[in-house]
C-alpha distance (Angstrom), angle and dihedral (degrees) to the residues before:
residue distance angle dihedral
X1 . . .
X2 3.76 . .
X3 3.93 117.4 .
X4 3.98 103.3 -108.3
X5 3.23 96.1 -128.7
X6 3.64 131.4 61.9
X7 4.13 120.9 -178.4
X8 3.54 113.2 -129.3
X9 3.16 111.1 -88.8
X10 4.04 94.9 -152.9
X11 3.84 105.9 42.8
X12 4.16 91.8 27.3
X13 4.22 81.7 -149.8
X14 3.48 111.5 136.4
X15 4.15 91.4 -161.5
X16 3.87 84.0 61.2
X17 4.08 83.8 56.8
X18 4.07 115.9 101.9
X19 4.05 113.5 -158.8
X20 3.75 107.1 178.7
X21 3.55 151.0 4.9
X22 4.12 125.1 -159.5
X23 3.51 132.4 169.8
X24 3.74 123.8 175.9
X25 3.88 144.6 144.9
X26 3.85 116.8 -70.8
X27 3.70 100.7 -105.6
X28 3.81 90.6 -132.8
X29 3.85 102.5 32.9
X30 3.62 104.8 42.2
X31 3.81 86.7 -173.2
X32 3.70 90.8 74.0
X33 3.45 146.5 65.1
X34 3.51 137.7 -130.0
X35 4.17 114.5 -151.5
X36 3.97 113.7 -170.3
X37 4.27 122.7 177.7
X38 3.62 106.8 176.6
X39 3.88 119.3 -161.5
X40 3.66 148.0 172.6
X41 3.91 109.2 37.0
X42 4.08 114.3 -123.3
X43 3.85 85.8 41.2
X44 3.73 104.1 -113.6
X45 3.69 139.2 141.9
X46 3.60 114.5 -36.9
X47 4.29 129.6 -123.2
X48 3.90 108.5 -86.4
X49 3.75 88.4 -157.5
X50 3.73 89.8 58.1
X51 3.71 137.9 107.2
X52 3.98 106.8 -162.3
X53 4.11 106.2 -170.7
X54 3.60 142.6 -158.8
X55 3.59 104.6 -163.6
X56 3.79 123.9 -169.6
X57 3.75 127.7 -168.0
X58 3.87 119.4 -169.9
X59 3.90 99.8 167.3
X60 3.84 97.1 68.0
X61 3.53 94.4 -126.6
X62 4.36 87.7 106.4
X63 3.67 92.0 -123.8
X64 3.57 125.7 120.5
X65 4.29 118.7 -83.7
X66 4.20 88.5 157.0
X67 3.42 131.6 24.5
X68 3.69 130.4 169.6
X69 3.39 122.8 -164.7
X70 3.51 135.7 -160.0
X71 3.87 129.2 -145.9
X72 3.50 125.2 -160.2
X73 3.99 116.2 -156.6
X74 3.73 116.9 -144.7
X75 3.92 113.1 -90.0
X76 3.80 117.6 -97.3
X77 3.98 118.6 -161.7
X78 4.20 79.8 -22.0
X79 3.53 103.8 -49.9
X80 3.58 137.4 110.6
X81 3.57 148.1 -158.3
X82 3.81 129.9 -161.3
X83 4.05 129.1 -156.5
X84 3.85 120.2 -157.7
X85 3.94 121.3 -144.7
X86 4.05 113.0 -163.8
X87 3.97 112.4 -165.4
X88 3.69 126.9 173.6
X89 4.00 140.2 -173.8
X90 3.55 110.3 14.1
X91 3.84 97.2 -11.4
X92 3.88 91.4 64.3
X93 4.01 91.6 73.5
X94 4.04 89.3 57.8
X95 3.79 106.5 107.2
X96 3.83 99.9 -141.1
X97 3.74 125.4 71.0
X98 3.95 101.4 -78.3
X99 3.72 140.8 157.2
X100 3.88 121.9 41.7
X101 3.94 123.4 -3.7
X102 3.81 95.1 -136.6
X103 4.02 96.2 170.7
X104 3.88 123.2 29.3
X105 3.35 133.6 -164.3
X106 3.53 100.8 -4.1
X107 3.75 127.8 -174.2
X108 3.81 119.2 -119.5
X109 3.42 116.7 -154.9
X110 3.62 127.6 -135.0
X111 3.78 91.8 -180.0
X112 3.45 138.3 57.8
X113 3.85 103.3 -81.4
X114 3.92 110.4 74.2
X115 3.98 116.2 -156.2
X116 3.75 104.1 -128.0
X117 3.64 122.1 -150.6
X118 3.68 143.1 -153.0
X119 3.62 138.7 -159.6
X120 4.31 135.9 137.4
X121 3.98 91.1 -16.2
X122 3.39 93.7 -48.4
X123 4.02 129.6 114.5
X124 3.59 133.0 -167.6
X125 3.49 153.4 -164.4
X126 3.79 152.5 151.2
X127 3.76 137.6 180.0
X128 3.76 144.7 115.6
X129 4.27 107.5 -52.5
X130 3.49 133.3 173.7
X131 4.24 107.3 -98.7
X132 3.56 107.9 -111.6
X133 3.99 87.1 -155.4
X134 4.05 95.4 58.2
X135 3.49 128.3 31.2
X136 3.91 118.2 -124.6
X137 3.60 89.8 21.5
X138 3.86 129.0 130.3
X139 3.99 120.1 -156.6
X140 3.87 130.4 165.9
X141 3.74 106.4 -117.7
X142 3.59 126.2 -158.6
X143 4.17 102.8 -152.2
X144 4.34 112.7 -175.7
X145 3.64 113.4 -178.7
X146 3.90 123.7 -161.0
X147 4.01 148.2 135.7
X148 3.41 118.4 -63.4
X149 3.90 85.9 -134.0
X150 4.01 82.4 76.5
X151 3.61 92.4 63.7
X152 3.93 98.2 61.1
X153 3.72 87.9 -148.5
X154 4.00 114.3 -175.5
X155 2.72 89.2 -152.3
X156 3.70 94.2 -50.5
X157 3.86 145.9 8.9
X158 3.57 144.3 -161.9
X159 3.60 134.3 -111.3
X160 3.95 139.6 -174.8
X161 3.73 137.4 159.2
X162 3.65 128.8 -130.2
X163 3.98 143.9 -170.0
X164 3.66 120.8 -145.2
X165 3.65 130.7 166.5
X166 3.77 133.1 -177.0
X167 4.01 111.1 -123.7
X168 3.64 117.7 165.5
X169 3.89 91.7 5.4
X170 3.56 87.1 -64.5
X171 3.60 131.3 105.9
X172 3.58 120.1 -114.0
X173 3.68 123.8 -166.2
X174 3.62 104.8 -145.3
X175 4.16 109.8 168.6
X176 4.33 132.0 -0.2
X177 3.53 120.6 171.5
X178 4.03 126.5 -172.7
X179 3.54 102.3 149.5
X180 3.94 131.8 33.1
X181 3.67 126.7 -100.5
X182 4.08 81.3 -10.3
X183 3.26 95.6 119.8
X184 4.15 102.7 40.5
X185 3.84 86.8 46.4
X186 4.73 102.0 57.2
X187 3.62 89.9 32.2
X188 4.03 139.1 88.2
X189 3.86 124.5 -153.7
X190 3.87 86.4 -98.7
X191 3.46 95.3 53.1
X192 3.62 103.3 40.6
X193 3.97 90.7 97.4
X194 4.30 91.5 43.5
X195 3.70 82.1 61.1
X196 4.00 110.8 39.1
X197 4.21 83.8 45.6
X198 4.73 83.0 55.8
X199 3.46 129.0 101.0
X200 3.58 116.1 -133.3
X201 4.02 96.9 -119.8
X202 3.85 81.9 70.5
X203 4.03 95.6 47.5
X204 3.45 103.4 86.0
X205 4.58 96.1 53.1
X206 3.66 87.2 41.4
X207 3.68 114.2 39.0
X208 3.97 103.7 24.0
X209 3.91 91.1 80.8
X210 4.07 82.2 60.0
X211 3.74 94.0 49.5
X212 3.72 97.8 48.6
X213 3.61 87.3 52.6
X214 3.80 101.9 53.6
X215 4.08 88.6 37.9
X216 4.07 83.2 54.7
X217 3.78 87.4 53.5
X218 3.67 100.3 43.0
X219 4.04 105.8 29.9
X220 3.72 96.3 22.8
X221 4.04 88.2 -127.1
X222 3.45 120.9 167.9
X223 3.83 115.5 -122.3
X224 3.85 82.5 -110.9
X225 3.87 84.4 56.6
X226 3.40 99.9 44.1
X227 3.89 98.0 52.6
X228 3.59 84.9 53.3
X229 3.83 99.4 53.1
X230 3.83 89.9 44.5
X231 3.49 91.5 43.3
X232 4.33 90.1 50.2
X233 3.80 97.9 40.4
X234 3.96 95.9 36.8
X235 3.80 95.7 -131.1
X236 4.23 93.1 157.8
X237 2.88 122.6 73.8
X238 3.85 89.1 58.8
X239 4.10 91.8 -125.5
X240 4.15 133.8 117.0
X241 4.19 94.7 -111.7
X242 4.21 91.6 -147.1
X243 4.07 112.2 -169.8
X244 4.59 86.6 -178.1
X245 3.73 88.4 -160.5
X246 3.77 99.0 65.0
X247 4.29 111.6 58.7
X248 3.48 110.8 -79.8
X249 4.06 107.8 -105.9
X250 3.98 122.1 142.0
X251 2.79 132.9 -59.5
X252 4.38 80.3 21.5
X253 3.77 85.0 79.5
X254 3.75 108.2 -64.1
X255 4.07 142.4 -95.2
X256 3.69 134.6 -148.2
X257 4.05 89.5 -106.5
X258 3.75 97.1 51.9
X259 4.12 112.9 128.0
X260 3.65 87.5 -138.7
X261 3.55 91.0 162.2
X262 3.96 89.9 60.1
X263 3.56 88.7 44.7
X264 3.32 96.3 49.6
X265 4.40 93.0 50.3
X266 3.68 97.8 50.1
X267 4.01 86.3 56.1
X268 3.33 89.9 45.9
X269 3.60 97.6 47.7
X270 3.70 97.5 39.1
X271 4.12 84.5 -109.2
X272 3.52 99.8 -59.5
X273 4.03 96.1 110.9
X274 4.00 120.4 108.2
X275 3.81 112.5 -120.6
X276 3.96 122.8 -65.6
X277 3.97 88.1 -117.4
X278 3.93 79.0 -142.2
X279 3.93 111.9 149.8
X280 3.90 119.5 -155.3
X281 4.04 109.4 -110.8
X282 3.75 116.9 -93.1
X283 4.32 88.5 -139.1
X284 3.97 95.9 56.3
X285 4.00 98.2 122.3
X286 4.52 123.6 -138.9
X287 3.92 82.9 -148.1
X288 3.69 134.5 57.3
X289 3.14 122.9 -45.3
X290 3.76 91.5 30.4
X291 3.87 96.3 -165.5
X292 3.92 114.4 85.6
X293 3.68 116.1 -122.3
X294 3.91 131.5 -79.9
X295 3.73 121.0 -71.2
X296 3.90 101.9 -111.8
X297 4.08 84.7 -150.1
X298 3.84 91.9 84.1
X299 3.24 95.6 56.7
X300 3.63 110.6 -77.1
């Protein structure tokens, strides 16, 4: 199976890096929904030229109705504080961190106690966690709480994280993730950076071809067979499909305790691969912030 995360290959900065994205019910307020993007593996201080995004579309037309972004201020004697933008309708699509500031200068935590805050429904946090996907693992993780009302899902919507940074006065798109291992698994080394700079209304015409092809080699589907896999477990566009009134499972959005990876080979191989042997983390949390804290070993 294809390591889950990839450096990118352009900037060769892991904080520009994303790792996962989750979004699931919260375990004691059904009516609302945890979002989590993880980033930068070893869990230190994030990029301060960086806009990381959680980007929501409702309309089904894979474009952006809500997007939140998170700011990362430059560190001063090793801390860090974060500021979180959230835009909607036609403002959601801008690149840079627009619409309203709804946190401000928030502390990230590089230790194990996380400052939680709380504004309009919403509740946020960031700071160095353990990775639920990998044991012994640090990531920064960017965890926004709020009602599932917000979401307008009907019934369900689509979510995906993405990386951009501006370079030259330009914006650069420099990591997204929606789906795991999606990306590592359609795409050669030279066309790693082609596909984290996409937009997922293009995924399906330019990336399917790839998918059939390494579902050929692995499952021994026909094309016929693969279309109609993709097509029933919604694998392109590369974006967690999250209905929040049914349980949270992938592909329904996704939890910290998902076996992903054995998930991920049965597709592949058409259902004919043993189990993963993956065992959910004993640090994943029922309350806020869900992910246990950082593993003091790496240097934290």
């Amino acid at each position: 199976m294809p390591n889950q995360e990839v450096p990118n290959l352009e900037l060769g900065d892991p904080r520009l890096e994303l790792c996962d994205l989750y979004a699931f019910q919260v375990p004691a307020a059904p009516e609302r929904t945890a979002l989590v993007l993880t980033a930068n593996p070893g869990g230190g201080p994030m990029h301060p030229d960086a806009v990381y995004r959680l980007a929501v579309d409702h309309s089904g037309d894979l474009r952006n109705d809500i997007a939140m972004s998170c700011v990362y201020a430059p560190t001063v004697d090793g801390a860090q504080k974060v500021d979180v933008y959230l835009a909607v309708g036609n403002q959601a699509s801008t690149i840079a961190a627009v619409g309203s500031q709804i946190f401000g200068g928030v502390e990230v935590s590089f230790g194990e106690r996380l400052t939680a805050v709380e504004s309009g429904g919403f509740t946020f946090a960031s700071g160095a966690r353990s990775d639920p996907s990998r044991a012994g693992v640090n990531v920064v993780a960017m965890i926004i709480e709020l009602p599932n009302s917000y979401l307008s899902a009907g019934p369900d919507v689509r979510i995906w994280g993405r990386c951009s940074m501006l370079e030259d006065r330009q914006w650069v798109h420099t990591d997204r993730v929606g789906h795991p291992f999606l990306g590592d698994l359609i795409t050669a080394d030279n066309l790693l950076a082609q596909y984290q700079a996409g937009e997922p209304n293009r995924d399906r015409e330019r990336w399917i071809g790839q998918l059939i092809e390494v579902m050929s080699r692995t499952g021994g589907y026909t094309r016929q067979e693969a279309i109609d896999a993709i097509n029933a477990d919604g694998t392109l566009p590369d974006v967690l499909t999250y209905d929040p009134s049914r349980p949270a499972k992938y592909p329904n959005g996704r939890t910290l305790t998902d076996d992903v990876i054995g998930y991920r080979r049965s597709f592949l191989t058409n259902g004919q691969s043993p189990p993963s042997g993956w065992s959910p983390p004993a640090d994943v949390r029922a309350e806020f912030p869900y992910l246990g804290p950082p593993h003091l070993a790496h240097g934290r």
